[in-house]
Each structure stands twice: as structure tokens, then as C-alpha cells.
C-alpha positions, -999 to 999 in steps of 0.1 A, spaced: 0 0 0 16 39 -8 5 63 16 10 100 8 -3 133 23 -27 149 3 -27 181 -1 -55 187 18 -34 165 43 -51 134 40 -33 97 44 -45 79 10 -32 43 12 -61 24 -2 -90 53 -8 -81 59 -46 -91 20 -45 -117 22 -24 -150 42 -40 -168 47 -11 -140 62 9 -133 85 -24 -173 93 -21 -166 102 18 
């Protein structure tokens, strides 16, 4: 799993695979 800050500052490991966490 990668996990990057966003740069909103959010921790994406799996949420640009997961839809509903990309919905929420």
C-alpha cells in the first residue's frame, strides 16, 4: 500500500481504490 499526504493533508493508502472512501 503507498501512503502520501494529500494536499488537503489526507493519508491515502487504499482510498483511490476504495469508492466509497473517495465518495466520503
Amino acid at each position: 500500500g503507498r501512503s502520501f499526504d494529500d494536499l488537503d493533508g489526507h493519508s491515502w493508502e487504499v482510498v483511490w481504490m476504495d469508492p466509497a472512501a473517495v465518495q466520503g
